[in-house]
BARO-543648 format. One record per residue: residue number from 0; residue in three letters; y, z, x of N, C-alpha, C in turn. Coordinates in steps of 0.05 Angstrom, whole numbers, plus 5000, padded with zeros to 4 digits. Example, Ala and Ser with C-alpha at 12.3 -4.5 7.8 and 13.67 -1.06 7.14 Angstrom:
2
pos_code_n.py_n.pz_n.px_ca.py_ca.pz_ca.px_c.py_c.pz_c.px
0_ALA_4886_5156_5264_4910_5156_5246_4934_5156_5264
1_SER_4955_5142_5257_4979_5143_5273_5001_5157_5258
***
This chain:
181
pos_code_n.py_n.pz_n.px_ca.py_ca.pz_ca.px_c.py_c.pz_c.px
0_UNK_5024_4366_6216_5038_4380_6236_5053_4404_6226
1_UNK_5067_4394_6207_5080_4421_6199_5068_4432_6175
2_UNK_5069_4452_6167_5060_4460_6139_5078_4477_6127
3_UNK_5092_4471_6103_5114_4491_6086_5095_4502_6064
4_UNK_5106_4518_6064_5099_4537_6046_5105_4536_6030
5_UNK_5098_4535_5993_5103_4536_5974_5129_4574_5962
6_UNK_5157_4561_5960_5160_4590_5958_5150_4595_5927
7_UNK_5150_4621_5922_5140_4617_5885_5172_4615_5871
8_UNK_5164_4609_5851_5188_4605_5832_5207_4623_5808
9_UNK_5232_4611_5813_5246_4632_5813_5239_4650_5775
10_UNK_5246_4670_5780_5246_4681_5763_5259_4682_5739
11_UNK_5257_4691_5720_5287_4685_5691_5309_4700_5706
12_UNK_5299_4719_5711_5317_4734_5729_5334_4728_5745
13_UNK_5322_4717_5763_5347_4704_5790_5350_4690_5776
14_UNK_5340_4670_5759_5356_4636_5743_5376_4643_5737
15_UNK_5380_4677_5720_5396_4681_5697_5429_4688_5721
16_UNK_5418_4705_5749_5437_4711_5761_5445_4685_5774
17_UNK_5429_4665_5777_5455_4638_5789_5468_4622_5778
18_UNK_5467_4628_5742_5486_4621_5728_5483_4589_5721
19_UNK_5452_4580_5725_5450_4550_5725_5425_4551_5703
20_UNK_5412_4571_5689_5400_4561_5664_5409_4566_5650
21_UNK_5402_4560_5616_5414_4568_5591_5393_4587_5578
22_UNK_5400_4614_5570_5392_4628_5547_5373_4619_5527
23_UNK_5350_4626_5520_5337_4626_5502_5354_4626_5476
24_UNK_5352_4601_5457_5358_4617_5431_5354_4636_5414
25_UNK_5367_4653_5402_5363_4677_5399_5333_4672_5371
26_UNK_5328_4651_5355_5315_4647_5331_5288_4635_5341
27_UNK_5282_4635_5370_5270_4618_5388_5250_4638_5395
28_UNK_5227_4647_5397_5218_4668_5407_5209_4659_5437
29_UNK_5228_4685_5453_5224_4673_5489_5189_4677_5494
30_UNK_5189_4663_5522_5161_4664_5530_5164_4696_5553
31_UNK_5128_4702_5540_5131_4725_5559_5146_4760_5542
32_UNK_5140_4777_5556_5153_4800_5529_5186_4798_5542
33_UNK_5194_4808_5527_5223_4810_5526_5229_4843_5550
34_UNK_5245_4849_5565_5253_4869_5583_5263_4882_5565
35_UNK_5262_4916_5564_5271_4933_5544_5268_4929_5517
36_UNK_5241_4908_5505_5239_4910_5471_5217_4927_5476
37_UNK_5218_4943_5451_5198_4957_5441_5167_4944_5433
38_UNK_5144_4954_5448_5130_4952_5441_5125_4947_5410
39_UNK_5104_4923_5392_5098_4924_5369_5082_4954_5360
40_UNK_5089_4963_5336_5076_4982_5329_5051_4972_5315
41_UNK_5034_4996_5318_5003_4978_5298_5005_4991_5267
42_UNK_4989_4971_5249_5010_4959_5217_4988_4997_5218
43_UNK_5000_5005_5189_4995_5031_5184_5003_5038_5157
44_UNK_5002_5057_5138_5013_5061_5119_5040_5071_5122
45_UNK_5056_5084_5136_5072_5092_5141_5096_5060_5157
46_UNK_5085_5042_5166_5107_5022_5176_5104_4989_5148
47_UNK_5116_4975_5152_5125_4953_5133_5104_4933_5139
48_UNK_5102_4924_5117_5081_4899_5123_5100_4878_5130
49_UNK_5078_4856_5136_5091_4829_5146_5102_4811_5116
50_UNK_5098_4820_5097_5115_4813_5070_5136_4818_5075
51_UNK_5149_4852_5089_5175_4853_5082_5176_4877_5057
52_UNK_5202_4882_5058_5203_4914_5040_5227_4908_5018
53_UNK_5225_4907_4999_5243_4901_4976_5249_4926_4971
54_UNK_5285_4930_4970_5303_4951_4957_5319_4947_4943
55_UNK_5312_4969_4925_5339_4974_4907_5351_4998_4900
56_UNK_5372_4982_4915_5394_5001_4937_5404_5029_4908
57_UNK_5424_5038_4920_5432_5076_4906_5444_5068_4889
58_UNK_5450_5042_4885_5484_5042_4868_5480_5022_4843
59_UNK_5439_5009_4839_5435_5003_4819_5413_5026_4799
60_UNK_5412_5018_4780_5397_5030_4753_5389_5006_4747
61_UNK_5362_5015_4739_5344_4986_4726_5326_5005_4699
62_UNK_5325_4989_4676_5309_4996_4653_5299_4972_4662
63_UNK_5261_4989_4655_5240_4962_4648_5218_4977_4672
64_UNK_5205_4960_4661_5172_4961_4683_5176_4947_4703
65_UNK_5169_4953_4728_5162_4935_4751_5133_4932_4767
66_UNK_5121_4912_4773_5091_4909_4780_5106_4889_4797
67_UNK_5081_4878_4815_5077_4867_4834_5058_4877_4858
68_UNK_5052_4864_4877_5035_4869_4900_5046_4879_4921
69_UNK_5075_4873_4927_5089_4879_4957_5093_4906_4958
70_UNK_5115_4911_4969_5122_4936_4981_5148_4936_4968
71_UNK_5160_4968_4960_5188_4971_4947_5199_4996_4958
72_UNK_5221_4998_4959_5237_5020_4966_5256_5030_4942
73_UNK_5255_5052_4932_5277_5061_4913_5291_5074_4912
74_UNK_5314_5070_4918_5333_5085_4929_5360_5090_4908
75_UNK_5358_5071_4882_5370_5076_4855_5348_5094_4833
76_UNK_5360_5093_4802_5351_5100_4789_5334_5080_4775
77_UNK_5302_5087_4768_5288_5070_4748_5277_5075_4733
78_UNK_5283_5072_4697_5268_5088_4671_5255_5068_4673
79_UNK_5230_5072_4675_5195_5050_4668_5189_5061_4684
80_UNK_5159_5048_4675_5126_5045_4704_5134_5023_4728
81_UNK_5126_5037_4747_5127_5021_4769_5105_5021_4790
82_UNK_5098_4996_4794_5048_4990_4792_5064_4969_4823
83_UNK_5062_4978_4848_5062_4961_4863_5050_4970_4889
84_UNK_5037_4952_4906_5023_4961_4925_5029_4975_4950
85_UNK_5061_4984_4953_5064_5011_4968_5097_5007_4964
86_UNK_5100_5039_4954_5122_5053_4943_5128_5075_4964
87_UNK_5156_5071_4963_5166_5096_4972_5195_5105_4962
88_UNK_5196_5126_4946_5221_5134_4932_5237_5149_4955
89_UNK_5262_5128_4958_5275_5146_4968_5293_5174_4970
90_UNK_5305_5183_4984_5323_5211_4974_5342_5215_4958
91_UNK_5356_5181_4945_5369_5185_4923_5359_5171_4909
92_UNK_5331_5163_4904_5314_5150_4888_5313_5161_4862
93_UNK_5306_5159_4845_5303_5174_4816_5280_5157_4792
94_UNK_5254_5160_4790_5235_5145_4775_5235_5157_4749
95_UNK_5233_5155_4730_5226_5161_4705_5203_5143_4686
96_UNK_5187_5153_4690_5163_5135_4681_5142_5136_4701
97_UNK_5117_5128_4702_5086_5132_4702_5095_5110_4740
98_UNK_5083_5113_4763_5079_5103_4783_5051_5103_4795
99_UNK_5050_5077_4808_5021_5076_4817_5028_5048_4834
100_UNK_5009_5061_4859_5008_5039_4887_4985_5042_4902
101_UNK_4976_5035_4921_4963_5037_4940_4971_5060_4957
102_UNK_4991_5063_4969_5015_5083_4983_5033_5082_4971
103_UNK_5038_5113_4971_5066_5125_4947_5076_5147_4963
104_UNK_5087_5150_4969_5118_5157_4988_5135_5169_4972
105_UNK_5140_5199_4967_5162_5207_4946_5182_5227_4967
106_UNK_5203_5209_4966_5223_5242_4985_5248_5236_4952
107_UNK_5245_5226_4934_5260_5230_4917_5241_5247_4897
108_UNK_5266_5231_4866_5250_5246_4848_5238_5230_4829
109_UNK_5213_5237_4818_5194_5224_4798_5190_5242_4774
110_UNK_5192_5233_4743_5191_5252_4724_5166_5237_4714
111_UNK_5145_5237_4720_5124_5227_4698_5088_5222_4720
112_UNK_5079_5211_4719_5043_5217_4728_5051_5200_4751
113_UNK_5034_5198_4782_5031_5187_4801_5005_5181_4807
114_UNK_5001_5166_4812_4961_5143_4823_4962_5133_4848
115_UNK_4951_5138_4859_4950_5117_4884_4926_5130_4904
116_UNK_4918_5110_4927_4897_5120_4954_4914_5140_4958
117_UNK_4933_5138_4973_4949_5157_4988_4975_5172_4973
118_UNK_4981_5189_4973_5006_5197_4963_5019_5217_4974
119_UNK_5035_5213_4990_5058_5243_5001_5084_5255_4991
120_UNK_5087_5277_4989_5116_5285_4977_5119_5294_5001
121_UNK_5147_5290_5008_5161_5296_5037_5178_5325_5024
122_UNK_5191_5331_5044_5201_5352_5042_5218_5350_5019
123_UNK_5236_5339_5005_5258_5333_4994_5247_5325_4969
124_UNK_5219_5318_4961_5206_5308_4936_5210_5323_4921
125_UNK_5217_5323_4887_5215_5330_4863_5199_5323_4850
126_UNK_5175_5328_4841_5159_5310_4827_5148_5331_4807
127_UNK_5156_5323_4775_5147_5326_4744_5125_5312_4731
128_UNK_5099_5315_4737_5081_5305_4722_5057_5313_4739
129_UNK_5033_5295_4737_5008_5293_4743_4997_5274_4778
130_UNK_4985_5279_4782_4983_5258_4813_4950_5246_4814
131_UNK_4944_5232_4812_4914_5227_4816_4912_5211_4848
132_UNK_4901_5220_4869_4901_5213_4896_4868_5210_4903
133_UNK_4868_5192_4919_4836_5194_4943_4849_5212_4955
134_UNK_4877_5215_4974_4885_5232_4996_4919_5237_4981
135_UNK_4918_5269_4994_4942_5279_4984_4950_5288_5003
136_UNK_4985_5291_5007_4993_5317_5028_5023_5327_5016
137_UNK_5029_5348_5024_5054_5355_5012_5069_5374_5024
138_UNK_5090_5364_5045_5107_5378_5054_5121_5405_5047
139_UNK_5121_5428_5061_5133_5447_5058_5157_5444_5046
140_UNK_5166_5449_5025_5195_5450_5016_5199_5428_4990
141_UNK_5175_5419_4984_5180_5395_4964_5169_5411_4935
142_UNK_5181_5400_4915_5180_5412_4886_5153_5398_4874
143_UNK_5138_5415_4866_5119_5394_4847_5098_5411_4823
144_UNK_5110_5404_4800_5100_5411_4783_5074_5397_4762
145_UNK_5051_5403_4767_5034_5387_4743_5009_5389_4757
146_UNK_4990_5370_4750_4958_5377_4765_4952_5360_4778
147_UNK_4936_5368_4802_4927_5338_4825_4893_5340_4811
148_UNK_4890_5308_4810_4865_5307_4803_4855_5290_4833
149_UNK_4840_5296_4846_4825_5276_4873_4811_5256_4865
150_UNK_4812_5235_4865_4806_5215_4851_4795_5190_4877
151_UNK_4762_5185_4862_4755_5166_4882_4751_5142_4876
152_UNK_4761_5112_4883_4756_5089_4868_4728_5078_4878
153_UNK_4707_5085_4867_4684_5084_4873_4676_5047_4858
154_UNK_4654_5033_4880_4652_5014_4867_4634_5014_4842
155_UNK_4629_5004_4827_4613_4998_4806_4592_4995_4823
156_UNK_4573_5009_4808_4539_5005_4810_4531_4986_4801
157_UNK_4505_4975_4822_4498_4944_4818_4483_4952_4787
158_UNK_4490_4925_4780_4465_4918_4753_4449_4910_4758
159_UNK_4424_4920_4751_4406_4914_4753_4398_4888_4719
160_UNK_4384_4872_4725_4378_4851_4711_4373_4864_4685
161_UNK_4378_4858_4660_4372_4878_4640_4340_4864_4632
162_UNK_4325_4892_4618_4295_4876_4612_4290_4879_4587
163_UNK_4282_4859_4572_4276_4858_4533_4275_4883_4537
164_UNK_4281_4885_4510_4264_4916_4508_4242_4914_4490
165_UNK_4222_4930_4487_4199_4928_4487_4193_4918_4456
166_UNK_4175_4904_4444_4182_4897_4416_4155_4919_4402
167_UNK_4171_4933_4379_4153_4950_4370_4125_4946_4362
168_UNK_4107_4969_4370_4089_4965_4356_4082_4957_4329
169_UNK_4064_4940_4324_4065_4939_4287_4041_4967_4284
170_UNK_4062_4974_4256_4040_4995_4245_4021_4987_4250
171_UNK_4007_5010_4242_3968_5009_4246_3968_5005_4216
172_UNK_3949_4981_4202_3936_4976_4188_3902_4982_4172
173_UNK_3902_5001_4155_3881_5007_4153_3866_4984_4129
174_UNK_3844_4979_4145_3824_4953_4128_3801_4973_4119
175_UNK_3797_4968_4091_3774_4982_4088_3752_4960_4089
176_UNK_3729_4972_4103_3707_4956_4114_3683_4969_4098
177_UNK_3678_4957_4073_3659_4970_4048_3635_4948_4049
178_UNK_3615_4946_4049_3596_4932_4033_3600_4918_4009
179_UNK_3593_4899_4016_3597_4883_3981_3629_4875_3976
180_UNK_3648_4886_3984_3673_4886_3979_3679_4858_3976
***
């Protein structure tokens, strides 16, 4: 006889204005995108991987080498090589010694050779030595003294199966073929 209508349901919205649900925890990730968050950016050389970005901050100095895989920011002073898979010196950064990454980022200063796919000096870069890059760019206004070599990490050529090598002829033997002999 009668038929009701399903109304649809309420929104986070109105829930939130009648003061009768509870808040998402903030460590909780809500359902649905969030109102006014920023869109995810897509991963890039220029934004942070999902590792995370290790710094060391203006107000330390480190002697020694550093390697690793992640990502670093340098924003102190560092005498050694530093071999990690994306660098970026910052504006009161200061390297002294040989650098090499995948991405290398210089708006500070570097006194010694740079390696990597990518490498940029920003406007504010100082850089003393050599650069070996697949891709280079270099901001108007940045210092850089030494030689770019373009450098491609080409794979190794297949091997081919190696084959004996050939076993020498034996001399030619002369038989004397005489009568009577």
């Amino acid at each position: 006889m009668f038929n009701k209508t399903k109304s649809p349901a309420p929104t986070p919205q109105a829930r939130a204005d009648s003061g009768s649900s509870i808040p998402p925890l903030p460590d909780l990730p809500a359902s649905g995108p969030v109102p006014g968050a920023a869109a995810p950016r897509s991963a890039g050389p220029s934004t942070v991987s999902q590792r995370g970005l290790s710094t060391l901050s203006s107000d330390l100095q480190f002697d020694g080498n550093i390697s690793g895989g992640g990502d670093l920011q340098i924003d102190g002073a560092i005498k050694g090589d530093v071999r990690v898979g994306r660098l970026i010196v910052g504006e009161t950064g200061a390297v002294e010694g040989n650098v090499s990454g995948d991405y290398v980022e210089i708006r500070g200063r570097v006194v010694g050779a740079i390696s990597g796919k990518q490498v940029k000096l920003i406007a504010t870069a100082y850089v003393d030595g050599d650069i070996t890059a697949e891709q280079m760019s270099i901001d108007i206004g940045a210092y850089f003294q030494g030689r770019v070599l373009q450098g491609r990490r080409e794979a190794p050529a297949p091997t081919a199966p190696a084959r004996p090598a050939p076993a020498p002829e034996p001399a030619p033997q002369i038989i004397d073929m005489k009568p009577g002999a």
